[in-house]
C-alpha positions as CSV (number, residue, x, y, z in Angstrom):
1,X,111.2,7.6,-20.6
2,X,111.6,8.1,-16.9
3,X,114.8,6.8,-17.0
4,X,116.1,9.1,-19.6
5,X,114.9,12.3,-17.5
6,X,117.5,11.2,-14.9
7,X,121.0,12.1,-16.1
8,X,118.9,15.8,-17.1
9,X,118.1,16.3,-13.7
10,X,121.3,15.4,-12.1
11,X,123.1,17.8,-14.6
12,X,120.8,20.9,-13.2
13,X,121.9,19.6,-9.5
14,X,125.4,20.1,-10.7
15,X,124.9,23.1,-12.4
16,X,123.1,24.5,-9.4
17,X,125.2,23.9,-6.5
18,X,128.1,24.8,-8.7
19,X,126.6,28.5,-9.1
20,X,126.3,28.6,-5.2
21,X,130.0,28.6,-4.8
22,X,131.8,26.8,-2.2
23,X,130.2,26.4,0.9
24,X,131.6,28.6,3.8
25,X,132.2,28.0,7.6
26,X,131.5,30.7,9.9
27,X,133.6,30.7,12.3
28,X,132.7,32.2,16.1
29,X,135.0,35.2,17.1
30,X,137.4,34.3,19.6
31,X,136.9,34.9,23.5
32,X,139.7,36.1,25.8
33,X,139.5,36.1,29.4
34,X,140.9,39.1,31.1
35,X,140.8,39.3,35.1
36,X,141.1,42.0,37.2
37,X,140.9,42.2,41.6
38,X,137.1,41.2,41.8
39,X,135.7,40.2,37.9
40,X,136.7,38.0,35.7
41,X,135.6,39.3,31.9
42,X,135.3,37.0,29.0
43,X,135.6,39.6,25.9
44,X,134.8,38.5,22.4
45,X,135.1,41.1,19.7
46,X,136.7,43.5,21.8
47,X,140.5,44.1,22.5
48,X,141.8,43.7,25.5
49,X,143.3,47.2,26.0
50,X,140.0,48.4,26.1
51,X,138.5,45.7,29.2
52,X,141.5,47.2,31.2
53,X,140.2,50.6,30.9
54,X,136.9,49.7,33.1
55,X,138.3,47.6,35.5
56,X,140.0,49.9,37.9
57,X,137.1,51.6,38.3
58,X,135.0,48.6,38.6
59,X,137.0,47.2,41.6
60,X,136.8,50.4,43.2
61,X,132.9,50.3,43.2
62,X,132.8,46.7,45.0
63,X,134.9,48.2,48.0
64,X,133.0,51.1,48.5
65,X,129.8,49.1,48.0
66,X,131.0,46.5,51.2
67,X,132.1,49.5,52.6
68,X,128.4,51.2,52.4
69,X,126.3,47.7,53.1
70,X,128.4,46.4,55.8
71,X,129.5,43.2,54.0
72,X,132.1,41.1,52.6
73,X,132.1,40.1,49.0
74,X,133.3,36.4,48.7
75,X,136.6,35.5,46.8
76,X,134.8,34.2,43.7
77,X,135.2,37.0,41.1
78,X,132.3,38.1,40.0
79,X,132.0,36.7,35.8
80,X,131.1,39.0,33.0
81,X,130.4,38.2,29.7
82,X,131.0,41.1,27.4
83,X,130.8,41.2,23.4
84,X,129.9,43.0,20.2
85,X,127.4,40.8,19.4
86,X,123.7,40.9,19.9
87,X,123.3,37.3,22.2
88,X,119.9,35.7,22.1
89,X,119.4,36.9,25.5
90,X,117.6,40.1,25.4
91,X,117.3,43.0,27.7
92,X,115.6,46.3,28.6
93,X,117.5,49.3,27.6
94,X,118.3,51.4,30.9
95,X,117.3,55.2,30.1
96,X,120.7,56.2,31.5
97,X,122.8,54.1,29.0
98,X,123.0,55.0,25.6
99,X,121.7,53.1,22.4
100,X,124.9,51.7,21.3
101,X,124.7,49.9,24.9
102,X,122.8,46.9,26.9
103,X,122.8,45.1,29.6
104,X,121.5,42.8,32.4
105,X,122.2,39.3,34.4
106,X,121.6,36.1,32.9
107,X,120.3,33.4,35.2
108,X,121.0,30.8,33.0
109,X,124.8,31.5,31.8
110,X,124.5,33.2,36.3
111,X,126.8,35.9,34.4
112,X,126.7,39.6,34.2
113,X,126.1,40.4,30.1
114,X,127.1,43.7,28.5
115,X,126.2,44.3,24.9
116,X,127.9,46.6,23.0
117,X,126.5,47.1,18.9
118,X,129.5,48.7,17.8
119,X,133.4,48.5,19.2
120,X,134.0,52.1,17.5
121,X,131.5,53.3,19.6
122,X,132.8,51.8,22.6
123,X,132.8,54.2,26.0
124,X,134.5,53.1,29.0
125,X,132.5,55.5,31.6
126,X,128.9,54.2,30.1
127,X,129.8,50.8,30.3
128,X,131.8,50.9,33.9
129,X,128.5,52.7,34.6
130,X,126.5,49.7,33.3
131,X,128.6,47.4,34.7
132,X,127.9,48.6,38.4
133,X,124.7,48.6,38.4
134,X,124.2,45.1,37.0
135,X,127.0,44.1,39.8
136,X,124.3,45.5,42.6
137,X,121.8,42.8,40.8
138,X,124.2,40.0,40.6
139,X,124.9,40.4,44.3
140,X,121.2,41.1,45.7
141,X,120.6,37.5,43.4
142,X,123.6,35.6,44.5
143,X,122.0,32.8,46.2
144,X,119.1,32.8,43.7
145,X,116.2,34.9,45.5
146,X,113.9,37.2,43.5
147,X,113.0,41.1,44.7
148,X,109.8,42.7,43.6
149,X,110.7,44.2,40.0
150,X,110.3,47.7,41.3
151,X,113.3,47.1,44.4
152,X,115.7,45.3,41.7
153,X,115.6,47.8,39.8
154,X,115.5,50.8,42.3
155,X,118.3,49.4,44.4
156,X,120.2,48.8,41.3
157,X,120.5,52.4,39.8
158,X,120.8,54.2,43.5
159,X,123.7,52.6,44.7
160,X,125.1,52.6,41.3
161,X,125.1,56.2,40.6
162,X,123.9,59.5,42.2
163,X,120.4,61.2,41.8
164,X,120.4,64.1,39.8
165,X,118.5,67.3,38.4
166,X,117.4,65.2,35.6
167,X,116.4,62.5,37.3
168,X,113.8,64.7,39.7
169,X,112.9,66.1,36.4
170,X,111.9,62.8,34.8
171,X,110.6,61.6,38.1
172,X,107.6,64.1,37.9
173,X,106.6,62.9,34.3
174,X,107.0,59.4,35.9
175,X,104.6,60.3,39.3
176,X,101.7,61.7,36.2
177,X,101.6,58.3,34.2
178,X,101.5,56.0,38.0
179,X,98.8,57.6,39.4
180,X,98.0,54.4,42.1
181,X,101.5,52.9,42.9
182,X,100.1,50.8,45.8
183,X,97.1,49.4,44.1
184,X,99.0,49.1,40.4
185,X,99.8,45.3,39.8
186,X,102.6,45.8,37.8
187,X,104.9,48.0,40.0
188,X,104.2,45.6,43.0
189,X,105.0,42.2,41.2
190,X,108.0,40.5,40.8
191,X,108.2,41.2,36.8
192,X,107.3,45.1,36.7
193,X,107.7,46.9,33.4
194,X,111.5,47.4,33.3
195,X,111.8,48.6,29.6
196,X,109.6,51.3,30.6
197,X,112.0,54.8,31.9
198,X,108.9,56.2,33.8
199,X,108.7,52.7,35.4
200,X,113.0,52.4,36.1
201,X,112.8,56.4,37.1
202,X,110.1,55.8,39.8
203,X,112.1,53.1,41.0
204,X,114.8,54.6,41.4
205,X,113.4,57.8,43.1
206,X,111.4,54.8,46.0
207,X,115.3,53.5,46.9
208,X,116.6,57.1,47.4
209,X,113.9,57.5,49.5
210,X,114.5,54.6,51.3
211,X,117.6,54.5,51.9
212,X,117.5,58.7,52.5
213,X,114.7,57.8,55.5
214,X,115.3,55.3,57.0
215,X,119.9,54.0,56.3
216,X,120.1,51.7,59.0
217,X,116.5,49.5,58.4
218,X,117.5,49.5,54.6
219,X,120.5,48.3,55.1
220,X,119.2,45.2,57.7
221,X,116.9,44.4,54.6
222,X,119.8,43.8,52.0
223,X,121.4,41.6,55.0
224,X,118.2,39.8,55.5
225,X,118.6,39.5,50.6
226,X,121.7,38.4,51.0
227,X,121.0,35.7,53.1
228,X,118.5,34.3,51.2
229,X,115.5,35.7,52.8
230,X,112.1,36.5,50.7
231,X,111.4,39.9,50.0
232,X,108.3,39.7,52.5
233,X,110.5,38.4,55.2
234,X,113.4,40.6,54.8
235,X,111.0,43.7,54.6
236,X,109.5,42.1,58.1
237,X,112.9,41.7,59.7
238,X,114.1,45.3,58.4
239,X,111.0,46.7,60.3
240,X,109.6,47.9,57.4
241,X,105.5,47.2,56.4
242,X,104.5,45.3,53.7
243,X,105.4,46.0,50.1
244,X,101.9,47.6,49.6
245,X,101.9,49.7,52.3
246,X,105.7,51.0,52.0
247,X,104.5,51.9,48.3
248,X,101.4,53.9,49.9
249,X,103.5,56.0,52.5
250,X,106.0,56.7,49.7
251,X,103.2,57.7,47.2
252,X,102.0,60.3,50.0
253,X,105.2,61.9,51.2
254,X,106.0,62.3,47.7
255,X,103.5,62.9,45.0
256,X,102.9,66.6,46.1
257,X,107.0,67.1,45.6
258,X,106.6,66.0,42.3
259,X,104.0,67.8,41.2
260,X,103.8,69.0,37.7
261,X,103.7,72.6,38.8
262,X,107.3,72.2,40.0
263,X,108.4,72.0,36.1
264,X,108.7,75.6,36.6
265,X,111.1,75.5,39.2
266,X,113.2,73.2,37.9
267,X,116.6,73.5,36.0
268,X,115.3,71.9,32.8
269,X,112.3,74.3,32.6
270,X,114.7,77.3,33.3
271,X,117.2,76.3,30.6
272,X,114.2,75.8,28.4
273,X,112.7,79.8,28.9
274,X,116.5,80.8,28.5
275,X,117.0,78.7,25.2
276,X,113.4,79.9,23.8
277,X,114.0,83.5,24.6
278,X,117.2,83.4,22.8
279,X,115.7,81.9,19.6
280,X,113.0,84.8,20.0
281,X,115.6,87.2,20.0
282,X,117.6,85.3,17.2
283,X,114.9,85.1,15.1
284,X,114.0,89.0,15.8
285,X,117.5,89.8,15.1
286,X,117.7,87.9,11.9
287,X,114.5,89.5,10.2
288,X,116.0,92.9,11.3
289,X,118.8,92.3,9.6
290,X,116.7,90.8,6.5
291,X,114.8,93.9,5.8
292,X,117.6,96.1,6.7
293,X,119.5,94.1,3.6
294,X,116.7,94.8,1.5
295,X,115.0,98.6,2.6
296,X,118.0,99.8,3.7
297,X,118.4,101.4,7.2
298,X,115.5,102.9,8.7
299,X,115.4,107.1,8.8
300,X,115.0,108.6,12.2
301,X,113.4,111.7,11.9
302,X,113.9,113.9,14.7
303,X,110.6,116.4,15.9
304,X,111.6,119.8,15.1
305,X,113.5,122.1,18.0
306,X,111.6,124.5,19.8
307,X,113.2,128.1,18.1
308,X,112.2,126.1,14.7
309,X,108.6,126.2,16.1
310,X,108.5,129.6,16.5
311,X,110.5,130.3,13.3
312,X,107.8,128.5,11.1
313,X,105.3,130.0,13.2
314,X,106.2,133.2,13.0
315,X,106.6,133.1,8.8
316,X,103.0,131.5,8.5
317,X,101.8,134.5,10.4
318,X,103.7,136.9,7.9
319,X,102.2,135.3,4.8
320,X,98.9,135.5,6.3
321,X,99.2,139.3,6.4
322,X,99.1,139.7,10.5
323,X,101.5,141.1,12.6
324,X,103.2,138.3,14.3
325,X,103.9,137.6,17.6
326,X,106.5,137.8,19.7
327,X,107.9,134.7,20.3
328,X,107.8,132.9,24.2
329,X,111.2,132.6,24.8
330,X,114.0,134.8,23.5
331,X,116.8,132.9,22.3
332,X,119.5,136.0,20.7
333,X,121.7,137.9,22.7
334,X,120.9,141.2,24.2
335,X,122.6,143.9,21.7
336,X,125.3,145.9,23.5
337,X,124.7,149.0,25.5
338,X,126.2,152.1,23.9
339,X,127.5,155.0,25.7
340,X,126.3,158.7,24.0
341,X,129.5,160.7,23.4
342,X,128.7,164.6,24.0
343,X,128.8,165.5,20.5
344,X,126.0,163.5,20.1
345,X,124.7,164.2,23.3
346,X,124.2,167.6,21.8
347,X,123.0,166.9,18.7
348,X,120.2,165.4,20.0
349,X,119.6,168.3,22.2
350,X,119.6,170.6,19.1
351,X,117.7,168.4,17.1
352,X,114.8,168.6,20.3
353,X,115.3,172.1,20.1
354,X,114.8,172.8,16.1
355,X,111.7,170.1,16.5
356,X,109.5,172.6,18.8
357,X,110.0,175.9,17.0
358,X,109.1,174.6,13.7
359,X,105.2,174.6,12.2
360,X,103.8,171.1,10.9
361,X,102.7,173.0,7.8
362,X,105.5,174.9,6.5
363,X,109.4,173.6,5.5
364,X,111.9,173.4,7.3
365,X,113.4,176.3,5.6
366,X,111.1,179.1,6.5
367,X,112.4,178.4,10.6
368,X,113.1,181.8,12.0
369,X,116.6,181.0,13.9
370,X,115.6,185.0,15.6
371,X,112.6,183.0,18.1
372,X,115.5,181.1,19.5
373,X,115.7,182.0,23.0
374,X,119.9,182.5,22.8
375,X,122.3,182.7,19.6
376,X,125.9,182.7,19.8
377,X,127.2,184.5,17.1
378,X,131.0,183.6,16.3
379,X,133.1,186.6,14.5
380,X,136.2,184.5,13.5
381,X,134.1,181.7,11.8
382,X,132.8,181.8,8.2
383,X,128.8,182.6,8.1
384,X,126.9,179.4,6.8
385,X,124.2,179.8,4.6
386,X,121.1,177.6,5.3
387,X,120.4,175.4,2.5
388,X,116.7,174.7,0.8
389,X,115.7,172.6,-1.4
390,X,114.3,173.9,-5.1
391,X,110.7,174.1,-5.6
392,X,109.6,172.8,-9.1
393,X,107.9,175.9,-10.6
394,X,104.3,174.8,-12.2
395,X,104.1,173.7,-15.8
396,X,101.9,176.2,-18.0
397,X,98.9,174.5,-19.9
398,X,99.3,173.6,-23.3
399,X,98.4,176.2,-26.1
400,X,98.6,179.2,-23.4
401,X,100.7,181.8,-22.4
402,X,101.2,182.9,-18.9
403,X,101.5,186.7,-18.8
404,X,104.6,187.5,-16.6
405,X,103.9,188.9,-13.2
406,X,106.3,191.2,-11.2
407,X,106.0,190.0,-7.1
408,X,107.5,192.6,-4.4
409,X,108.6,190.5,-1.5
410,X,108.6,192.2,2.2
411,X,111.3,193.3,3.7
412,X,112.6,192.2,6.7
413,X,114.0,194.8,9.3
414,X,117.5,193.7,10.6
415,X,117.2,193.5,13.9
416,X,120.2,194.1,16.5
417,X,121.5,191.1,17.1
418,X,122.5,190.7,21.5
419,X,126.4,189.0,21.8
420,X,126.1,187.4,25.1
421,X,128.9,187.4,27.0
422,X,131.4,185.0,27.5
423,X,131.4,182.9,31.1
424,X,134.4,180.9,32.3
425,X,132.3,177.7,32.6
426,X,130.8,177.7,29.2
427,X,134.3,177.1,27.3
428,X,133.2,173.0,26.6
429,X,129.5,173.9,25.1
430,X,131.3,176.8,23.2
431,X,134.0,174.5,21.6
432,X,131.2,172.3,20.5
433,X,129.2,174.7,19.3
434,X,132.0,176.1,17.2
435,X,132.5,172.5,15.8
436,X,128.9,171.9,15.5
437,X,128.3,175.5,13.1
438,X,131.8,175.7,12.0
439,X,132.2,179.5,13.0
440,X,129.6,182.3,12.8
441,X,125.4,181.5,12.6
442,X,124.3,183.2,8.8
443,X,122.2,185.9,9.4
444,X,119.0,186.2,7.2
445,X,117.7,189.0,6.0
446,X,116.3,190.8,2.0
447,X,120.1,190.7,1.5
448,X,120.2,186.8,1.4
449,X,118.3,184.4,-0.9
450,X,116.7,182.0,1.2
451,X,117.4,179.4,-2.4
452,X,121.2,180.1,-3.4
């Protein structure tokens, strides 16, 4: 029975690795070796054309940098291994390289190793950048000392770039989380937190200091490195105190410069109140225009002139039955002026005249024109009778007759009427006089009906 089961399961085997397919080979990417003044790169996964790109710029930094310490590199080029491939070697991310990029030295492979996840993505000035600062490593390291984690790291970004706005601003968030530098275990050991940015920015702010303070003793203490002295030693020969101490002093002289109140003074926080008051305004502007869209625009109404006040003020006195008042200021124009011509100069006069002799209870026909103190009596013009209005007789009740009455009216005595002479000077008043009565003043007298 046992035997029989045997060609069964040698026929799934078969049928198995069959379904598997082939078995395929993976092959490693090819490395080329491209050389330049002072590195040699071995590239895998990355074209050539694009190593060239960084190493002019790479060279340059090693002759400024022996310019700087005082040194002379040796002959050996300095060996970088550069690919697109995540190694097994791992390494903390720098916070002023990008995602895409990493990099760091390799004691074991003593090589310089640049990561890059993606060749599409490849930048030459971030990775010449990263590439100088993990030169100032290789060279502090070359005969195989170790610096505490916080110098490595600090001497590493300062002479490989400049300190900027940004980096004071980062600094301050980095002096609030290290509160006791001097007394903190990690920052004064050999292997420090270097995947922290608060940790790499705090280093990098103590070599600026450094090297700001005090060139010349700085630059005896990367002597004293690069000939193989210990840390403690080198710091001794520099002239420098101990590692603790030098962490103290620097902790005094510049925690207060880093305080958090100078946030506000600095260009982050002032491009931060410019951004946020434009997104105020933005989002003012946009809601404006929202329920302008959707009310239509708003109607200004404009408070009511000052003649419009008086105007309305003016007809609410009228309707309520009062006299109303003048108003304060007087807006219209003054009417003209008129001259009086002398025809109307006299009429008024005559008018004054008639006004005085007549009674307040009779008509103005019963006037005796003989009271007048002078009459000019014109023998060429026309005589004028003076005209009267009708009086309505009364109307007779109904149903009786009114017996007919005979009235005898007085008679009147003509007096003799006085011509007053003629004087040279009065030839003006006498032409307007003639115009005025058109000839001769009508007598009265019995002989004239005062009604024609």
């Amino acid at each position: 029975m046992k035997l029989s089961m045997i060609p069964f399961f040698v026929t799934c085997w078969v049928t198995f690795a069959s379904a598997q397919g082939p078995t395929r080979v993976q092959t490693l990417p090819t490395v080329k070796v491209v050389t330049s003044e002072r590195y040699v790169f071995h590239a895998s996964g990355i074209p050539v054309s694009t190593i060239r790109s960084i190493t002019a710029d790479a060279d340059k930094f090693v002759t400024n940098l022996e310019s700087l310490w005082n040194i002379r590199v040796a002959d050996d080029l300095i060996p970088v291994a550069i690919s697109v491939r995540i190694s097994k070697h791992s390494f903390p991310h720098s916070y002023d390289n990008p995602d895409w990029l990493a990099s760091g030295y390799s004691p074991q492979l003593n090589k310089i190793v640049i990561q890059v996840k993606d060749q599409f993505k490849f930048e030459p000035q971030a990775v010449a950048s990263s590439l100088k600062m993990e030169t100032v490593r290789y060279l502090l390291r070359s005969k195989g000392q170790t610096l505490p984690a916080m110098m490595d790291t600090g001497f590493a970004l300062n002479f490989s770039r400049t300190f900027t706005s940004r980096d004071r601003y980062l600094a301050i968030f980095a002096f609030r989380e290290y509160r006791d530098i001097a007394n903190n275990p990690s920052l004064t050991g050999d292997l420090g937190p270097t995947a922290d940015h608060n940790f790499q920015v705090l280093s990098f702010v103590l070599a600026n200091w450094m090297w700001e303070n005090w060139p010349q003793k700085s630059q005896v203490f990367i002597h004293e490195t690069l000939k193989g002295s210990d840390s403690s030693d080198a710091l001794y020969m520099a002239g420098f105190p101990t590692f603790n101490e030098l962490l103290d002093e620097f902790d005094d002289q510049n925690r207060s410069n880093y305080g958090m109140t100078r946030l506000l003074f600095s260009f982050q926080s002032l491009m931060t109140l410019i951004a946020l008051a434009l997104l105020a305004w933005l989002i003012n502007w946009i809601r404006h225009s929202l329920s302008t869209a959707k009310a239509g625009a708003p109607i200004e109404i404009m408070p009511p002139a000052a003649q419009d006040r008086e105007m309305e003020q003016a007809l609410k006195l009228l309707k309520q039955g009062t006299r109303a008042q003048p108003p304060i200021r007087n807006l219209s124009t003054p009417s003209p002026t008129t001259v009086d011509k002398p025809k109307d100069k006299i009429d008024k006069d005559l008018d004054a005249f008639f006004g005085q002799h007549v009674e307040p209870n009779k008509e103005p026909e019963a006037v005796e024109f003989a009271k007048a103190d002078e009459v000019v009596i014109l023998d060429e013009a026309p005589r004028r009778q003076p005209r009267s209005e009708p009086r309505p007789e009364p109307r007779p009740a109904r149903n009786k007759l009114v017996p007919k009455v005979t009235v005898d009216l007085p008679t009147r005595q003509e007096k003799k009427r006085h011509v007053v002479p003629k004087k040279p000077t009065d030839d003006s008043l006498e032409i307007e006089l003639d115009d005025f009565f058109g000839g001769v003043i009508p007598k009265s007298g019995p002989d004239k009906d005062p009604n024609p």
